[in-house]
N, C-alpha and C positions, 0 to 999 in steps of 0.2 A: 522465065524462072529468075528472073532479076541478077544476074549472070552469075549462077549461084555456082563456085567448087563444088560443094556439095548441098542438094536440096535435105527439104526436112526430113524424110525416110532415109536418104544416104546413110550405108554406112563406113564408114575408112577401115584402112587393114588395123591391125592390134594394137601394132606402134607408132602409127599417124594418131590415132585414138589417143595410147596414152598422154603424146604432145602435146595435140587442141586441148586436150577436157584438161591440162596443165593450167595451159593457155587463160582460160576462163576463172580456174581456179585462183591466180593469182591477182585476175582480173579484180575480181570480189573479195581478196582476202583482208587488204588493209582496212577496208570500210566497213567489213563485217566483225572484225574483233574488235574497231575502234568502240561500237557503241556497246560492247557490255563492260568495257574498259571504263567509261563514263557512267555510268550506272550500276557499276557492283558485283555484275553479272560475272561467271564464269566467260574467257572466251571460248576453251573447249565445248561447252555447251552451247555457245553461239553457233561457232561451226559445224560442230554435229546435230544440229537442229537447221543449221542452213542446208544442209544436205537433205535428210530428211523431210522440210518443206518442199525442195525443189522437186524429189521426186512423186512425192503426193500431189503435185501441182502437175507433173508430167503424167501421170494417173488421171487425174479429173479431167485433166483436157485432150484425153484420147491421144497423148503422144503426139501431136500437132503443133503445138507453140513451143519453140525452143527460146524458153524464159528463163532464170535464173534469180531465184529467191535469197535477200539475206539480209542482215538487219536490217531496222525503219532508222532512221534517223526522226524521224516526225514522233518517236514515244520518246526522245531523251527525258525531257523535262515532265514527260505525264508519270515516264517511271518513276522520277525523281521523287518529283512530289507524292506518289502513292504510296513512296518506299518509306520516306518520312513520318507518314501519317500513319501506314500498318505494318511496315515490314517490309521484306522483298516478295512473301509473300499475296501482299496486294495487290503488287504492280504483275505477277502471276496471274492471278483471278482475272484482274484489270483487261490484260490479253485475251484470255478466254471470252469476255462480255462483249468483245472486239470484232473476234470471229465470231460470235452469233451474229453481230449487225451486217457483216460481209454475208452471212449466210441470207441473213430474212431480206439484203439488197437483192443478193443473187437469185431468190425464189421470187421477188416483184417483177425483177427483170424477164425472166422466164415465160412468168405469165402477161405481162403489160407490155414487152417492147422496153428497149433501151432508153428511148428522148425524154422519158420524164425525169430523170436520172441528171441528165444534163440541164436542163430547165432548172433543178432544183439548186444545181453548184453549177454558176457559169463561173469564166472566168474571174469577174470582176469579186465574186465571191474568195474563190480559192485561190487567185495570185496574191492579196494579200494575207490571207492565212498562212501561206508558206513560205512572205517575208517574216511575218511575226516570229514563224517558227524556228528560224534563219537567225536573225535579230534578237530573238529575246537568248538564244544561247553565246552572244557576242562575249557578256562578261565572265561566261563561263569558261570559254576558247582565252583569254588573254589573259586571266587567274592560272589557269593553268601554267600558262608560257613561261609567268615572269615570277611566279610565287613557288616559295616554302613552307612548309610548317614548322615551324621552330619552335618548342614551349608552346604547342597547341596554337600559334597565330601565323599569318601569313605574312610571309616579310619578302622581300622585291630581293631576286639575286639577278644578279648580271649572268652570271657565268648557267644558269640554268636556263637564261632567256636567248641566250649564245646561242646555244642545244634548239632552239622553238626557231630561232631564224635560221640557221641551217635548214632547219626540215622542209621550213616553210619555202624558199628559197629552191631547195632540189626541187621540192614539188612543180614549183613554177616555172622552173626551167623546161620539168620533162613537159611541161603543156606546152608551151609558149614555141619552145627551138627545136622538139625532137618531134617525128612521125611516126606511124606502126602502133607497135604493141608498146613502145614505152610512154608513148604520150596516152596511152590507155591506163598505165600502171603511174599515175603519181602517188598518190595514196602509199602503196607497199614502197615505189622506190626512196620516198624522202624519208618514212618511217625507217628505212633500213639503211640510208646514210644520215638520219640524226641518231641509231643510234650507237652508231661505226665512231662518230664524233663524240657523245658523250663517254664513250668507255674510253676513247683516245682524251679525256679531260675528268678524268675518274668520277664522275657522279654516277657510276653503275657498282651494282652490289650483284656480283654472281652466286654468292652461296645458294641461293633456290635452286639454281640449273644442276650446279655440283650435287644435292643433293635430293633432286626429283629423279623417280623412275624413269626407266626407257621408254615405259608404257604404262598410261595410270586411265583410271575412268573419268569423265566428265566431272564436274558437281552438278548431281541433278539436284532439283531442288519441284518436288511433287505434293500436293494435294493431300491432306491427310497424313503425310509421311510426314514433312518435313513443316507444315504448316497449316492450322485451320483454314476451313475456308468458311468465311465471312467475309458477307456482301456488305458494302454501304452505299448510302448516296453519294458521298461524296466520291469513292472511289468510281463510280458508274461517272461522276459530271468528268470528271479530270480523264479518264481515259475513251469512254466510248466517244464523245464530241469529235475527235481527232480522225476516226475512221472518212470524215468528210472532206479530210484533204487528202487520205492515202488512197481511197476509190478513186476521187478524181486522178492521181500520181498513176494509178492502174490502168484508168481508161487512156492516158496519153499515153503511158508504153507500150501499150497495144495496138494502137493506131503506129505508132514511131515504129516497131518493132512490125508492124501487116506491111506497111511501105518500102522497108529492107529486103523483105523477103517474099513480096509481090503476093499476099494475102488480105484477105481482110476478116482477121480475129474475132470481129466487132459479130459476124453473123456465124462462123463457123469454125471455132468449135461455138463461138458464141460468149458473149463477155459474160453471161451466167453463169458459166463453165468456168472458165479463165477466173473471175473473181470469186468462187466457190475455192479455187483451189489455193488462190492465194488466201483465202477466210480459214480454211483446214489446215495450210501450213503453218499458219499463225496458231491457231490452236492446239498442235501438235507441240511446239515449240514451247509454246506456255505452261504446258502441261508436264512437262519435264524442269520447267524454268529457263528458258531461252528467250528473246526478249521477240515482239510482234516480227513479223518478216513482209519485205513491199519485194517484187520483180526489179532489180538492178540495171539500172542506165550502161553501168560498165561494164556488161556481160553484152549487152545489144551495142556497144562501142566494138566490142570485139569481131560480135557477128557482121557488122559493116564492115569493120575493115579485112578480115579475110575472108569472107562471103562463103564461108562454112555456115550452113544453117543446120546440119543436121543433130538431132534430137538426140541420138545416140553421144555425141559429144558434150553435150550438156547433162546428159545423165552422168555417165564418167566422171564428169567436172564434180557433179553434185558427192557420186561413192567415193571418190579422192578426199572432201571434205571433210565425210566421214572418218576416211580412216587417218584419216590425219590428227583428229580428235582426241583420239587415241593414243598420239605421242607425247608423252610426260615430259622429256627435256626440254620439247619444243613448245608447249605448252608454259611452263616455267618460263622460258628463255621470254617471251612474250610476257608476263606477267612484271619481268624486271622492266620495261621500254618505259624511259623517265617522265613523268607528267610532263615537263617541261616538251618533248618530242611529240606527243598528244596535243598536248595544246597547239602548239607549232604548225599540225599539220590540221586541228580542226576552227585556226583562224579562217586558213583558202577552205576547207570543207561550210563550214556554216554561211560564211561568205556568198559562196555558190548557191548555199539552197536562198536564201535570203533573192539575190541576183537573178535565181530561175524562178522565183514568185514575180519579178520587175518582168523577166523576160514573157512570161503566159502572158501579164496587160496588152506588154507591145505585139505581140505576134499576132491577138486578136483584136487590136487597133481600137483598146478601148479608150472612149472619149470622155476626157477629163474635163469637157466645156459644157459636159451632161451635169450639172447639179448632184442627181440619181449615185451618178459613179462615185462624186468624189466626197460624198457623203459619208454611201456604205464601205470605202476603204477608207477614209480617215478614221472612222470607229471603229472599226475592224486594228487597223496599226493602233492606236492608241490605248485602246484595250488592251489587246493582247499584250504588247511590249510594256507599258503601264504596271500588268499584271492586279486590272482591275478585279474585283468578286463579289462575286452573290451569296452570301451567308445565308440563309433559309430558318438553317438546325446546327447542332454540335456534329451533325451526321451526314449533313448534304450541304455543299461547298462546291461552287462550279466559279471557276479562277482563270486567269492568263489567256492562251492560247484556244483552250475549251470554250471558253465563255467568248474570246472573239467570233469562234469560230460558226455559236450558234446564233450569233447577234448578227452577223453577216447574213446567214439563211434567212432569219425572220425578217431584217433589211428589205431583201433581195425579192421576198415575197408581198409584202405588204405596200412597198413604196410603188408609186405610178412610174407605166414608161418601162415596161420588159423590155430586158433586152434583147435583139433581133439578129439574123446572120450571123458574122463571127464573131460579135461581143457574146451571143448565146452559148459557144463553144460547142455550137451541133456537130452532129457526127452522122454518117452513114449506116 
């Protein structure tokens, strides 16, 4: 049982329960409100759609994988740019066209077996899709840190850049010097000592908290209600391409997450199942306006180090989420955390996704004296970060990250010399 406190069906007494699903809760929370913070999004409706996907996701996969859903960081820039071109109601739709491609992967799967899946995104494909991804959000992370808007332009402050090395700083502290649950939590601990410092350096404006409710609703933002729905091409090139790095993100926390907890996900409940539900949460989420949702690294951070696996905790985790949604002061009180604190803390966060695109090459020991490889990742980086595009129409526009992402696949297929063993990224 991979010397499990608690296995997956365990369940704890009432008040260990509310602890652990605490526990997880905050695990997930700084990185889940960052990204609709960056994108426009409600975070009440972030959170309350993280819950929400986590337990549809505990539904579809039969209560077996104690997973933990919450924003992608891999949609920042797709949102971005869809929200530019239609609204935020694009980058809505955009989600939903997202979960149908998780769906129709998870119905080939079902029927065909897993390994073609893998064959089609090896590593050498999606480790640099997920630098691009990393990288191309660099000058977004350090605009924030060090800029204002002043008279509509951005001008460089010291004392708001102050507030970003702080955070940044805590952050790296709790990784680098602490163990436990706090080198778990940098994300929430540095977001909540930069912004202990920037109210102790007054660049915080409390009027929102003074005057928001105890308890207010989301902003949902729904289909028909709040927004047509119209398809284009271009919004289909810019969001659905992306889905080829959040599957592959799926099939390694599944593997990551079977080896904790001495399972293997891959055949039972079955990554059909598992990626079905992360396809539905996302759809769920979209459907309300919450941004895509991927299974969370820091919630299986958690499950490792206290070797609580059970399912029942992660459910909790998820109803906590919810009702936490729900709170209007706290919600405000979030909505005040200074760009400059955001930024600060998503220099180490993009950093990282960037650094775990380097780290997938090495793990699978891809060989960069192969021609083949270093081909399909220099066009893959250069595009993507470039922010090269394929114009077509006034309608269809496939750009950046997208357009690396599909250039990689057709690379990867067309070029001699497949790749074999663990440049393949086979699986079990």
């Amino acid at each position: 049982m991979a010397n499990a406190v608690l296995d997956i069906q365990d369940k704890p007494s009432n008040g260990r329960l509310l602890t652990l699903s605490l526990q997880h809760m905050f695990a997930m929370f700084g990185a889940t409100i960052l990204v609709p913070q960056l994108v426009g999004l409600s975070p009440a409706i972030a959170l309350l759609t993280s819950g929400i996907s986590t337990i549809v996701f505990i539904l579809v996969t039969g209560f077996k994988v104690p997973a933990y859903l919450g924003s992608s960081f891999a949609f920042i820039i797709p949102i971005q740019v869809a929200t530019q071109a239609g609204g935020i109601g694009s980058a809505m739709i955009g989600s939903l066209f997202v979960s149908l491609v998780y769906a129709l992967v998870s119905l080939l799967i079902w029927k065909t077996g897993h390994r073609w899946i893998m064959r089609l995104l090896p590593p050498i494909v999606v480790g640099p899709v997920i630098m691009v991804i990393g990288l191309a959000l660099a000058p977004t992370a350090v605009g924030m840190a060090s800029t204002i808007e002043v008279n509509g332009e951005s001008t460089y402050s010291f004392l708001h850049f102050s507030a970003a090395i702080v955070t940044l700083a805590t952050a790296v502290i709790c990784i680098i010097f602490f163990k436990g649950l706090v080198s778990l939590m940098p994300v929430l601990i540095g977001i909540v000592t930069g912004y202990v410092y920037s109210a102790a350096i007054g660049i915080i404006d409390f009027s929102p908290v003074r005057e928001a409710d105890w308890f207010a609703l989301p902003d949902f933002i729904v289909p028909g209600v709040h927004y047509e729905f119209q398809v284009t091409g271009t919004l289909l090139a810019v969001m659905v391409p992306i889905a080829i790095v959040t599957i592959s993100e799926h099939i390694g926390h599944q593997l990551v997450l079977g080896r904790i907890v001495d399972r293997n996900f891959i055949r039972e409940p079955g990554l059909h199942r598992s990626l079905l539900g992360d396809g539905l949460g996302t759809f769920f989420s979209g459907l309300v306006g919450g941004p895509p949702k991927t299974t969370y690294g820091e919630n299986i951070g958690v499950l490792a180090l206290t070797r609580v696996f059970s399912i029942h905790v992660i459910f909790g985790a998820a109803v906590l989420a919810i009702l936490f949604s729900f709170l209007g002061k706290l919600m405000a009180l979030i909505a005040t955390i200074p760009q400059a604190v955001l930024g600060g803390i998503s220099i180490l966060l993009f950093g990282i996704i960037a650094s775990s695109g380097l780290r997938m090459l090495v793990e699978h020991g891809i060989d960069f004296d192969k021609q083949r490889n270093l081909v399909i990742a220099s066009v893959i980086l250069v595009t993507g970060i470039g922010g090269a595009a394929i114009e077509i129409s006034e309608t269809f526009k496939i750009e950046g990250m997208a357009l690396a992402a599909i250039l990689g696949v057709v690379l990867n297929l067309l070029l001699p010399g497949k790749p074999e063993g663990s440049e393949a990224g086979e699986i079990e």
